[in-house]
ZAKEMAR-39046 format. One record per residue (C-alpha): x, y, z; residue in one letter; chain; residue number from 1. Coordinates in steps of 0.25 Angstrom, whole numbers. Layout:
N
    px    py    pz type mol seq
     X     Y     Z    A   A NUM
...
# end
This chain:
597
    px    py    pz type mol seq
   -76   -34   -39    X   A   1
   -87   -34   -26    X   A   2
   -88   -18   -24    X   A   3
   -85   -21    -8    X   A   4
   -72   -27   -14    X   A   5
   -69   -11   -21    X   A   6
   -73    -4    -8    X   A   7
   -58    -3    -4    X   A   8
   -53     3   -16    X   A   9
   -65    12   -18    X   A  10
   -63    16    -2    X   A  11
   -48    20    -6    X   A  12
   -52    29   -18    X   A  13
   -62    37   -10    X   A  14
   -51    39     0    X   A  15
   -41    43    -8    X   A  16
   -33    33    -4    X   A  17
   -32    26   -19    X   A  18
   -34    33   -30    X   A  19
   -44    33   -42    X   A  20
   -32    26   -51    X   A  21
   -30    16   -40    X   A  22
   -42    14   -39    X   A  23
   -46    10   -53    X   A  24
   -34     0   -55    X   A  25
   -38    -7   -40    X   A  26
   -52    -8   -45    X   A  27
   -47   -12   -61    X   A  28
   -39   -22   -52    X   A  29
   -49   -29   -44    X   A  30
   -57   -30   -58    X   A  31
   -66   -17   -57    X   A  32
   -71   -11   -71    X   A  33
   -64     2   -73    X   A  34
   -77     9   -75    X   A  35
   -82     3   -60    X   A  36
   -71     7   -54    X   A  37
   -72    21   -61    X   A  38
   -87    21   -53    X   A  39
   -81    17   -40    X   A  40
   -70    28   -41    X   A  41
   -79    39   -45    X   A  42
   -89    35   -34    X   A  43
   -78    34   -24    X   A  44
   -71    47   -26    X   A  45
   -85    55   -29    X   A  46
   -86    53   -14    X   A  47
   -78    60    -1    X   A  48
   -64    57     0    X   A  49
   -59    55    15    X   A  50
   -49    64    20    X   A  51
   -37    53    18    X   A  52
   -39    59     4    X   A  53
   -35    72     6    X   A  54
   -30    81    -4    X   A  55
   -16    87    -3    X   A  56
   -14    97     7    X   A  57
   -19    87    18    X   A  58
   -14    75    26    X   A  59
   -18    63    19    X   A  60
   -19    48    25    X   A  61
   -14    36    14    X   A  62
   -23    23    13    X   A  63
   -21    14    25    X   A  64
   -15     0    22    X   A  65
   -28    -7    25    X   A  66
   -35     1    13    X   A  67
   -26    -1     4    X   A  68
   -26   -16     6    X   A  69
   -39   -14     4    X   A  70
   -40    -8    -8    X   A  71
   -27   -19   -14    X   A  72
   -38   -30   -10    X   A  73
   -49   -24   -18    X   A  74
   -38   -21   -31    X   A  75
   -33   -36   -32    X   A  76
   -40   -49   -31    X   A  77
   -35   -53   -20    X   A  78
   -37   -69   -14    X   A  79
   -39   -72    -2    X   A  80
   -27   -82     3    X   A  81
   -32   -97     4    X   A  82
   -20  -103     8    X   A  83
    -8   -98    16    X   A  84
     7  -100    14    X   A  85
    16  -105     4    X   A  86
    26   -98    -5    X   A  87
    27   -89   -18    X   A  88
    39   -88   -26    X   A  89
    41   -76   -37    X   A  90
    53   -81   -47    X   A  91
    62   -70   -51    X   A  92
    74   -70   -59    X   A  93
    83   -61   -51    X   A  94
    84   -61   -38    X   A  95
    82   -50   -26    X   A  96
    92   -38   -23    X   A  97
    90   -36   -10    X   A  98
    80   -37     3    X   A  99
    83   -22     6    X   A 100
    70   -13     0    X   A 101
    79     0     2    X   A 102
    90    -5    -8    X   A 103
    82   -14   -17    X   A 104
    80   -10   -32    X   A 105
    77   -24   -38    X   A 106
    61   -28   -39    X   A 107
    62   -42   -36    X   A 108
    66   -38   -22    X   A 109
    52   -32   -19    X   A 110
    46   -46   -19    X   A 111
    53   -48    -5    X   A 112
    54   -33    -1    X   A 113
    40   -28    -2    X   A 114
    37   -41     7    X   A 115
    46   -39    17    X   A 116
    46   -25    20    X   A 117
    34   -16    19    X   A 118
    32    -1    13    X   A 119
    28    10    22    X   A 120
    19    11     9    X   A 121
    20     5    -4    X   A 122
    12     4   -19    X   A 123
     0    -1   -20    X   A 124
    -2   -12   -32    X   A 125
   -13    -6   -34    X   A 126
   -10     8   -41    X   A 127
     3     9   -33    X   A 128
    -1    20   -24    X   A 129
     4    19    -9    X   A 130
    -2    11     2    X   A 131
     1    11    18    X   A 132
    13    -3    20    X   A 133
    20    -3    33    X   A 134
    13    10    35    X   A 135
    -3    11    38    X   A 136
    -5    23    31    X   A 137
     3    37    30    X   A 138
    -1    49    30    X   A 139
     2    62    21    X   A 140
     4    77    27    X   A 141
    -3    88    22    X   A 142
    11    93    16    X   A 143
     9    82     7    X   A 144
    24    76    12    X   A 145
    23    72    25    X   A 146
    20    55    25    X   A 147
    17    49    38    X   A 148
    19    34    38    X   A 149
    10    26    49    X   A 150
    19    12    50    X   A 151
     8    -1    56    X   A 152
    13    -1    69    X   A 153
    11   -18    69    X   A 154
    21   -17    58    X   A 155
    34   -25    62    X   A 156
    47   -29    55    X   A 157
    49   -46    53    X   A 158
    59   -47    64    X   A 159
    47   -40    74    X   A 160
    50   -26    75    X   A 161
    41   -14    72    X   A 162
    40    -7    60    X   A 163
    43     8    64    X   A 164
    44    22    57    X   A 165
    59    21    59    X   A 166
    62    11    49    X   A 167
    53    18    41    X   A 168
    64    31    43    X   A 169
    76    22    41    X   A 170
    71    15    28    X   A 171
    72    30    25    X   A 172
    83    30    29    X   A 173
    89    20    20    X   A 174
    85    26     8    X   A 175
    88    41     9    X   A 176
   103    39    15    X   A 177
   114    44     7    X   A 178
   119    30     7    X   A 179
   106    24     3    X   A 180
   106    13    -8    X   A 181
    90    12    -9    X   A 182
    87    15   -25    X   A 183
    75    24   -19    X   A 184
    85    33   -13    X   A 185
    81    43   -22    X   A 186
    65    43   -21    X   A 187
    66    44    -6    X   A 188
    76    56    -7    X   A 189
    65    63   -16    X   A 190
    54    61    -9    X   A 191
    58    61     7    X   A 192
    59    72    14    X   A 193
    60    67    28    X   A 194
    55    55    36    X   A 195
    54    51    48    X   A 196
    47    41    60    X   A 197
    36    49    67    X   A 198
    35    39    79    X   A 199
    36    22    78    X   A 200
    26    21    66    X   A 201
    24    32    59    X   A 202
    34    36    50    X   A 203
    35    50    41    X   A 204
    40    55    28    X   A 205
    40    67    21    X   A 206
    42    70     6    X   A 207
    48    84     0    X   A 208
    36    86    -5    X   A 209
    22    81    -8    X   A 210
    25    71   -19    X   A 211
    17    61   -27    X   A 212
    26    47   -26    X   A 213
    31    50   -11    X   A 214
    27    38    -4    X   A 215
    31    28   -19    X   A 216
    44    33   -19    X   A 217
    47    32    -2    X   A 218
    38    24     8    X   A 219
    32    15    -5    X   A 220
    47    12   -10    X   A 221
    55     6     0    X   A 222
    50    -5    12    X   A 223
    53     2    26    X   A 224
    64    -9    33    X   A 225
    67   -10    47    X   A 226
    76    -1    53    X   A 227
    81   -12    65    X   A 228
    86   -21    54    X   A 229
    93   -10    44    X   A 230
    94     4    53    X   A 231
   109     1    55    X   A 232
   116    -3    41    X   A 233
   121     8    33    X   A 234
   110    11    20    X   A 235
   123    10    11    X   A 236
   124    -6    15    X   A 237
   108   -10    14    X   A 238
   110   -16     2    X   A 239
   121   -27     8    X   A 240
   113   -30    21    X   A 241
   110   -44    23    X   A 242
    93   -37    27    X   A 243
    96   -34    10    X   A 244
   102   -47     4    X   A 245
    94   -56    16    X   A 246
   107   -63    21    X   A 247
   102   -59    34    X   A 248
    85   -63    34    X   A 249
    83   -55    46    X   A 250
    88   -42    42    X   A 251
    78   -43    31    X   A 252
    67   -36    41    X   A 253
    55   -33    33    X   A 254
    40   -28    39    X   A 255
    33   -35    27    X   A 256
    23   -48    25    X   A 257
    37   -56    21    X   A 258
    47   -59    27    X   A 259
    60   -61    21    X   A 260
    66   -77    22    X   A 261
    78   -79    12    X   A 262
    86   -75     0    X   A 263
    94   -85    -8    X   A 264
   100   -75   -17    X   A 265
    98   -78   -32    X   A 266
    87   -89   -28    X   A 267
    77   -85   -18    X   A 268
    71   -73    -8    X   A 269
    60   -78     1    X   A 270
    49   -70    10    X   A 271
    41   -76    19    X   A 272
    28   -72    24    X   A 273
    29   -63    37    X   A 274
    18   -70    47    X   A 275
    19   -58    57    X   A 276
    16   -48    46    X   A 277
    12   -34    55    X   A 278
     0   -33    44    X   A 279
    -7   -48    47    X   A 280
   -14   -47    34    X   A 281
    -3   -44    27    X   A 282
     5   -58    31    X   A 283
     7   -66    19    X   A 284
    -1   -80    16    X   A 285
    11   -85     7    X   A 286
    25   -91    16    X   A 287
    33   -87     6    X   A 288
    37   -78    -4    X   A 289
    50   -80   -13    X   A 290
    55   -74   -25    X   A 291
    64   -86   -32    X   A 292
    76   -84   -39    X   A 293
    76   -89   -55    X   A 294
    86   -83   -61    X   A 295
    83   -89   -75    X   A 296
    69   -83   -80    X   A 297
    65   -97   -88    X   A 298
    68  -105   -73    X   A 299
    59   -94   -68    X   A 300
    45   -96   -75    X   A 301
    47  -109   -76    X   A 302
    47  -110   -61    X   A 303
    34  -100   -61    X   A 304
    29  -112   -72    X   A 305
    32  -125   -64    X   A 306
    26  -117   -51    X   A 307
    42  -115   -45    X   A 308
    38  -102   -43    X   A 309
    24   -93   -42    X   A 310
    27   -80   -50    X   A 311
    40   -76   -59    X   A 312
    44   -60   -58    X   A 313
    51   -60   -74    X   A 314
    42   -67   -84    X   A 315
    46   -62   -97    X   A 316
    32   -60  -105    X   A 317
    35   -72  -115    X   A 318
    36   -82  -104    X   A 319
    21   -79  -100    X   A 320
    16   -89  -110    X   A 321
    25  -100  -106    X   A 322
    21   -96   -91    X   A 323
     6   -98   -93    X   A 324
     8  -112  -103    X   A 325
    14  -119   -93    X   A 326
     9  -115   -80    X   A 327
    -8  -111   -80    X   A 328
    -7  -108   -66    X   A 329
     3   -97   -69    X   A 330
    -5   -83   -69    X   A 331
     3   -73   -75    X   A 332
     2   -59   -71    X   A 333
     6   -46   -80    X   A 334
     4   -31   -75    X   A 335
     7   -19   -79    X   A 336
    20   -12   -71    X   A 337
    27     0   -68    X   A 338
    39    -7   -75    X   A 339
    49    -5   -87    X   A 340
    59   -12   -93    X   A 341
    69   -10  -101    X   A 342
    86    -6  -101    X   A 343
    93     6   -93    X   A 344
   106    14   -99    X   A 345
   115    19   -88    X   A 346
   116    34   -93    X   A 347
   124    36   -81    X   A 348
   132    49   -86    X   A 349
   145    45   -76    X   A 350
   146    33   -81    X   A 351
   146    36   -96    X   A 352
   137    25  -101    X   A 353
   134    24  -115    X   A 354
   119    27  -110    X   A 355
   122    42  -106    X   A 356
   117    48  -117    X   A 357
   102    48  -119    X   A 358
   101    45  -133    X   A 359
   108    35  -132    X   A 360
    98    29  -122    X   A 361
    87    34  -130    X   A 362
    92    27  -143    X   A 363
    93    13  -135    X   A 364
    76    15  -133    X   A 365
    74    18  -147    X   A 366
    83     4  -150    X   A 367
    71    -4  -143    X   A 368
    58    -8  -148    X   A 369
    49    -9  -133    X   A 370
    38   -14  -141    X   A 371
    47   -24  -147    X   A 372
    50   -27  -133    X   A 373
    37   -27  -128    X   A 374
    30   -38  -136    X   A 375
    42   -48  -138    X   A 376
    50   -47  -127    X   A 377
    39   -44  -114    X   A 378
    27   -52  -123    X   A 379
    19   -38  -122    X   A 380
    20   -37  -107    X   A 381
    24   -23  -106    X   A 382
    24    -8  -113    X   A 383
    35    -3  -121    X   A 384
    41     8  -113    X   A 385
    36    23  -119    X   A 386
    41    32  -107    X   A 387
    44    29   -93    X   A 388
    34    27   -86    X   A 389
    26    13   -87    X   A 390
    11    11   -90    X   A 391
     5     9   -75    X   A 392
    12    24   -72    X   A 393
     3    36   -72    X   A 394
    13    43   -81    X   A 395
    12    32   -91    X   A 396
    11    41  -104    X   A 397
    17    36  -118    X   A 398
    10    48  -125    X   A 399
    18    58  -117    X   A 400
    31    51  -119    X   A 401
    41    60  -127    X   A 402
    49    48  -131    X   A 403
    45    36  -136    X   A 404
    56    26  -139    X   A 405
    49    18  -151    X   A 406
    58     9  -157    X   A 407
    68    16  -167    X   A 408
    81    11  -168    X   A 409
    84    22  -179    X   A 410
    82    32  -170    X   A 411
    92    24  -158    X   A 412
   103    24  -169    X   A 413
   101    39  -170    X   A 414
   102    43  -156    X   A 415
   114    34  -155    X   A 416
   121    42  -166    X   A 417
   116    56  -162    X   A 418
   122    52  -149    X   A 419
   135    47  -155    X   A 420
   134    32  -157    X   A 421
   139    28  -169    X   A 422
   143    14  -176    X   A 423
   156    19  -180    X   A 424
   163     5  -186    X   A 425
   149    -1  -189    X   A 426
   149   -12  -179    X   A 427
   136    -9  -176    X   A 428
   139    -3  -162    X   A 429
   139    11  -160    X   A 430
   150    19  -155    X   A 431
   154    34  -148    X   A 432
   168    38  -144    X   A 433
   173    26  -147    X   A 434
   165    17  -136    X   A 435
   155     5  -142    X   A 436
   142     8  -139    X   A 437
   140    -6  -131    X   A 438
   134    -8  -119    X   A 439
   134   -18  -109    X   A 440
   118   -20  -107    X   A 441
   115   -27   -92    X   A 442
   103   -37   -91    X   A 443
    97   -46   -79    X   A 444
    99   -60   -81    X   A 445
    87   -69   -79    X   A 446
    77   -62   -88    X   A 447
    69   -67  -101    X   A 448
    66   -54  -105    X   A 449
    79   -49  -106    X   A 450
    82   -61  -114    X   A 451
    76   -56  -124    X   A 452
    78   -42  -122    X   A 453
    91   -42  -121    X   A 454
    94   -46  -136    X   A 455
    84   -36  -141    X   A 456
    90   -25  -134    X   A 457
   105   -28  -139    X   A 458
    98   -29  -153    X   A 459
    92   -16  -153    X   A 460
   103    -9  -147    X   A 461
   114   -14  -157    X   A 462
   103   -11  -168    X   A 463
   107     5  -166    X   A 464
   121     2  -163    X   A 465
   121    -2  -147    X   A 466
   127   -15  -142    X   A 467
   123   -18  -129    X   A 468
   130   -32  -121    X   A 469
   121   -39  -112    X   A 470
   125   -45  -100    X   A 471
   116   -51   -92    X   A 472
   117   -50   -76    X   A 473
   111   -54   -64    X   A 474
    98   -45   -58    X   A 475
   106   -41   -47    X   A 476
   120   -38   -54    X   A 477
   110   -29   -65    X   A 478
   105   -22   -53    X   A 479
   118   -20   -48    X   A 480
   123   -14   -60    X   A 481
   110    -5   -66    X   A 482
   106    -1   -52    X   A 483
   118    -2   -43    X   A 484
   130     3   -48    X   A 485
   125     8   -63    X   A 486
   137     0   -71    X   A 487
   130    -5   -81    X   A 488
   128     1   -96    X   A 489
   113    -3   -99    X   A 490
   105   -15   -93    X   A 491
    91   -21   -95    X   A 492
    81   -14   -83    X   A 493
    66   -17   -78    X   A 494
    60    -6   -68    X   A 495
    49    -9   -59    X   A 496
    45     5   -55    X   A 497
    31     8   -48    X   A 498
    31    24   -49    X   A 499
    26    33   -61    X   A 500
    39    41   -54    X   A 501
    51    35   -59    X   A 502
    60    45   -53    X   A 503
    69    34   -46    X   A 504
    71    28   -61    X   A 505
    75    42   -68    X   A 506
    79    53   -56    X   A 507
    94    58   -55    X   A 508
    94    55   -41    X   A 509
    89    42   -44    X   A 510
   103    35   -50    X   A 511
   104    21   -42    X   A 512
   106    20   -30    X   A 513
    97    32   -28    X   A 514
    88    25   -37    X   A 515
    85    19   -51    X   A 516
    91    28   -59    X   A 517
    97    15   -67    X   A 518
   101    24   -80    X   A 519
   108    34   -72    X   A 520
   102    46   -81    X   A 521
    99    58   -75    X   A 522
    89    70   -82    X   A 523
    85    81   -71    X   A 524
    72    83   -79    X   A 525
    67    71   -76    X   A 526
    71    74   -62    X   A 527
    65    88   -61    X   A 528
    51    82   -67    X   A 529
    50    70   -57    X   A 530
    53    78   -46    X   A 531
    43    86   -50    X   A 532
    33    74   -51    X   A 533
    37    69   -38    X   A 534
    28    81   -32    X   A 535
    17    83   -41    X   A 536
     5    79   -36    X   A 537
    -4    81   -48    X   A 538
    -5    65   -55    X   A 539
    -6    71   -67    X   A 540
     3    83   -67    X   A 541
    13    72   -61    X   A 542
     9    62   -69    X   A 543
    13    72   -81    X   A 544
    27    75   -74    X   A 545
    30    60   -73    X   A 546
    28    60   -89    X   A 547
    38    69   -92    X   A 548
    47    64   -82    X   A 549
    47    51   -89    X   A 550
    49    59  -104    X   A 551
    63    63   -97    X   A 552
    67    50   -92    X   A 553
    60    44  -106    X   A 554
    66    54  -115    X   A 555
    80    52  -108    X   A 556
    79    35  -110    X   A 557
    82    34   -96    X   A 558
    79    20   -96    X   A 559
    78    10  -107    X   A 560
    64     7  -105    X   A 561
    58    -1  -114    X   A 562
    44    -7  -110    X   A 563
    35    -4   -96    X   A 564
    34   -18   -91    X   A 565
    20   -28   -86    X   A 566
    22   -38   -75    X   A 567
    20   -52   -76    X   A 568
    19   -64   -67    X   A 569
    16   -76   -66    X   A 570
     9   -80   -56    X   A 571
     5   -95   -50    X   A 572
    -8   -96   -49    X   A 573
    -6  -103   -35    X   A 574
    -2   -89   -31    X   A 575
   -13   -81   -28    X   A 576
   -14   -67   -25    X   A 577
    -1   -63   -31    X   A 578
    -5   -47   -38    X   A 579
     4   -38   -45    X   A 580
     5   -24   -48    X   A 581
    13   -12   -56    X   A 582
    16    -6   -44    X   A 583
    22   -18   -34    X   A 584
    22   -32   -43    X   A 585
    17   -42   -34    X   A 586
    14   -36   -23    X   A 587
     4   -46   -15    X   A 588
    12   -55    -8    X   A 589
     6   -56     4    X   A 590
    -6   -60    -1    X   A 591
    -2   -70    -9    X   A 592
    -7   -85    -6    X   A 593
    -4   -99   -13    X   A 594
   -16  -106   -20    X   A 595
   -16  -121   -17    X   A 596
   -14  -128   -29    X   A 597
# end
């Protein structure tokens, strides 16, 4: 890489503005050596940092939008586009939830959200610290609390109006309300203070205290929506409104570089490129953008195969080979991710579940062999799980982990009987007070994976005396039932998460709708150390609190997880500039642009 090519990046290190870590995966990224990028990092910070990199104590200035676009220019190879228009379609097997950003907990709607609303600030694919969105920059107080948000006053709603600092407020709104139904209730209640719109663009927040995941857990989780369009419906009825099922297209008012056009439910959503886009080198070069419906995953690489479709969301790892045989322009892209995947027990304690007891879901993650898993079922694309927390994370750290769940059926079957299960009439199930030990065990249609998957885990468990029934279901019904209402005994699950913090999956305050909580288990520890994390500013005396955190929710088999999960898409090759990252997928949509062929 030319060194005028680096001189962003290097200019944000010696800012402050991106740190030494940051630094060296952008430069690792654009094809830098390691031990160059060392050179440049220790020249760089051998010299004067500017004031924007102030130490704590003192008001500090974030990057600006400008330089961070700068410095995602210099990290990825980007082209420039040779032609313009056309369309890109993405197949998925499930379809969307919703439009609505507040109430949305599925991934697959973050293809059409995160084009049609912006952040005030959002992840960078980079290392995933923040940079400016809908604001230019914010500034933070000297009390270390205080964020001040400075909204670009050219920014405008699709239907024409201005983007101000009091839609800002009543997103806020939306989330922290009593009768809120956003799954990020419970972040935004830690971590807000107040909030409020200093005058027409400048909009301020405050936090309890000076806290490390602040702006992640608030401004960089959920887009700002326009309070003209939803000001006026009850937050208990979001989740209905035609602005979140698109029955009514203009309600579904966004400020992003798409805007939305259709959805056919279970076939199509559609985005189109927004030409009057307030940030002119943001307006996209493709017309179109659709994610397309296939419920059937077979249907669905074949249609990435025969050039139906661009890229496919769900390729299992043994359909790789098949992909690449039959299509050379296919390019298939792996990464690594803040993902894992496994099954979640509901341990509700009101609802009695057969998963309230922890060794009993502590016996079901010795019945599993991840690296079994691992190599046959995800072709070696992935980690088998030790811990929580997932190998991109700061706080990955196998050799601290107090419990490794190595495979060892013999010991499952002991925690079962120490707990009480016993095959009494030896028909192979177990039994306590008189009630079967089997389980109705939820799973979403349309995936390959668990085609497999599925049979194995029924296997293993009736190996130590559990019967599980499967029942397939459709995505949204699985959603429904695990996250909604929480009637359901144990189900398949995959998390997308993109915070060493995974306080929203563990917290008692984090049961759903509050957030995703999906087991319904509670151990105050856990919360006592993450809320202590939450503050620390130390990275490694945090880093250390997050560890131990995840040994509570680890030790307690909060969730069934069973391998930390890579990315993997194919891409056609006609598609060009499409980029991927741990932190936000595909995130470069607007600068994608179609290769004639």
């Amino acid at each position: 890489m030319r060194e005028q090519q680096l001189q962003p990046l290097v200019q944000a290190l010696r800012s402050g503005k991106l740190g030494r870590r940051a630094f060296m995966k952008a430069s690792a990224a654009a094809g830098v050596t390691a031990a160059a990028a060392g050179v440049l990092a220790d020249s760089a910070l051998a010299q004067d940092a500017t004031p924007d990199a102030s130490p704590v104590g003192e008001a500090t200035k974030s990057i600006t939008r400008d330089e961070y676009l700068a410095t995602l220019r210099a990290a990825f190879p980007y082209e420039e586009a040779e032609a313009e228009g056309g369309q890109v379609i993405i197949a998925s097997t499930s379809d969307i939830a919703t439009l609505n950003p507040v109430v949305r907990s599925d991934v697959i709607a973050l293809y059409a959200i995160n084009n049609i609303f912006n952040y005030l600030a959002t992840q960078s694919p980079i290392d995933g610290t923040m940079f400016p969105d809908l604001a230019d920059y914010w500034e933070l107080g000297a009390d270390g609390m205080t964020y001040t948000f400075y909204l670009n006053q050219n920014a405008t709603w699709h239907d024409g109006e201005p983007v101000t600092a009091d839609d800002c407020v009543m997103t806020f709104d939306a989330v922290m309300d009593e009768e809120s139904i956003s799954p990020m209730a419970s972040d935004f209640i830690q971590n807000v203070a107040s909030y409020r719109a200093v005058d027409t663009h400048t909009f301020e927040m405050k936090a309890p205290a000076p806290a490390a995941l602040v702006l992640e857990k608030t401004v960089g989780a959920i887009p700002i929506m326009p309070k003209h369009i939803w000001g006026d419906i009850p937050h208990s009825e979001w989740a209905s409104s035609p602005g979140s099922t698109g029955t009514d297209p203009s309600k579904v008012i966004g400020s992003g570089p798409f805007v939305f056009k259709e959805w056919a439910l279970g076939d199509h959503v559609t985005i189109s490129r927004n030409e009057n886009y307030w940030l002119p080198d943001g307006v996209p070069h493709i017309d179109e953008f659709t994610i397309q419906v296939i419920a059937e995953p077979e249907t669905a690489v074949q249609s990435v195969v025969v050039g139906d479709t661009d890229m496919f969301r769900g390729l299992a790892p043994t359909q790789i080979e098949r992909v690449r045989s039959n299509n050379a322009a296919i390019e298939i892209v792996t990464y690594e991710t803040m993902s894992f995947g496994g099954f979640v027990m509901n341990a509700s304690q009101e609802r009695a579940s057969f998963f309230s007891d922890t060794a009993v879901r502590q016996a079901l993650m010795y019945a599993v062999d991840r690296e079994l898993v691992v190599e046959s079922m995800l072709d070696g694309l992935g980690t088998p799980s030790i811990g929580v927390q997932p190998p991109p994370s700061p706080a990955y750290a196998p050799d601290q982990v107090t419990t490794v769940y190595n495979y060892d059926p013999e010991k499952a079957m002991q925690l079962l009987e120490d707990a009480g299960w016993v095959d009494s009439d030896g028909d192979g199930i177990r039994e306590k007070d008189g009630v079967k030990f089997s389980a109705e065990f939820l799973f979403s249609e349309g995936s390959t994976l668990y085609e497999q998957l599925i049979p194995y885990l029924k296997q293993v468990f009736a190996d130590v005396g559990v019967e599980v029934l499967p029942k397939s279901v459709p995505a949204p019904t699985l959603s429904e039932q695990v996250v909604g209402t929480g009637d359901y005994e144990i189900s398949t699950t995959g998390i997308t998460w993109t915070l060493d913090d995974q306080g929203v999956l563990y917290r008692c305050d984090a049961f759903p709708p509050a957030g995703f909580n999906l087991p319904r288990h509670c151990n105050p520890e856990y919360d006592r150390l993450n809320t202590e994390s939450q503050t620390e500013l130390d990275p490694e005396k945090r880093r250390q609190l997050m560890i131990d955190q995840g040994n509570i929710s680890n030790d307690d088999a909060h969730w069934g997880i069973m391998y930390f999960g890579q990315g993997v898409f194919p891409v056609n090759s006609r598609v060009r500039n499409a980029f991927f990252s741990a932190y936000t997928e595909l995130f470069s949509y607007a600068d994608l642009w179609i290769k004639a062929e």
